[in-house]
C-alpha positions in Angstrom: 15.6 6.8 23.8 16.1 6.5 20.2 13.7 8.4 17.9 12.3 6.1 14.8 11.1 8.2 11.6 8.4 6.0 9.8 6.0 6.4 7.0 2.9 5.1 6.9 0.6 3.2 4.2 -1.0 6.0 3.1 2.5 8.4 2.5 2.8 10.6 6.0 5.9 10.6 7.6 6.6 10.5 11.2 8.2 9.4 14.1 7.8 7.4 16.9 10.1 6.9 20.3 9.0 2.9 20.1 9.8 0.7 16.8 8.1 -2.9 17.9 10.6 -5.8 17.7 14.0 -3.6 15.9 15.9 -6.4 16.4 17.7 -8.6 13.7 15.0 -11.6 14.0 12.4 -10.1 12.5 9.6 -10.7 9.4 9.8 -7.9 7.8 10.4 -4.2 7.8 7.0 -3.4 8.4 5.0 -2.7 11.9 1.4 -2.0 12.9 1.5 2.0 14.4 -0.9 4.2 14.6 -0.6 7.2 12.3 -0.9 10.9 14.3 -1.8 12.4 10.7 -4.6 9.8 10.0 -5.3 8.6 13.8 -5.7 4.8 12.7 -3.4 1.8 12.6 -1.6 1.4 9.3 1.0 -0.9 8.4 4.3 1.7 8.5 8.3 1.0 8.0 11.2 3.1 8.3 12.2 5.5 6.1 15.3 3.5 5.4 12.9 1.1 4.0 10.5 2.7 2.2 10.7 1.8 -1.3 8.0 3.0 -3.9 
């Protein structure tokens, strides 16, 4: 199983055996996980993504 790393809304990075829906029909980079560092759900992308 391929490992995902993430970051999250509020700036940790992680990352996660599941990436929902990592196909190419998708809305948007971003995915509903929940955090480890801030245990609640926060809107998170890939670190590929992540622009600031």
């Amino acid at each position: 199983m391929e490992r995902t790393v993430v970051r999250c809304a509020e700036g940790h990075v992680f990352s996660t055996a599941s990436f929902p829906m990592q196909t190419t029909e998708r809305l948007g980079p971003g995915r509903l996980l929940r955090c480890p560092r801030c245990a609640r759900l926060r809107q998170s992308v890939p670190v590929g993504y992540a622009k600031r």
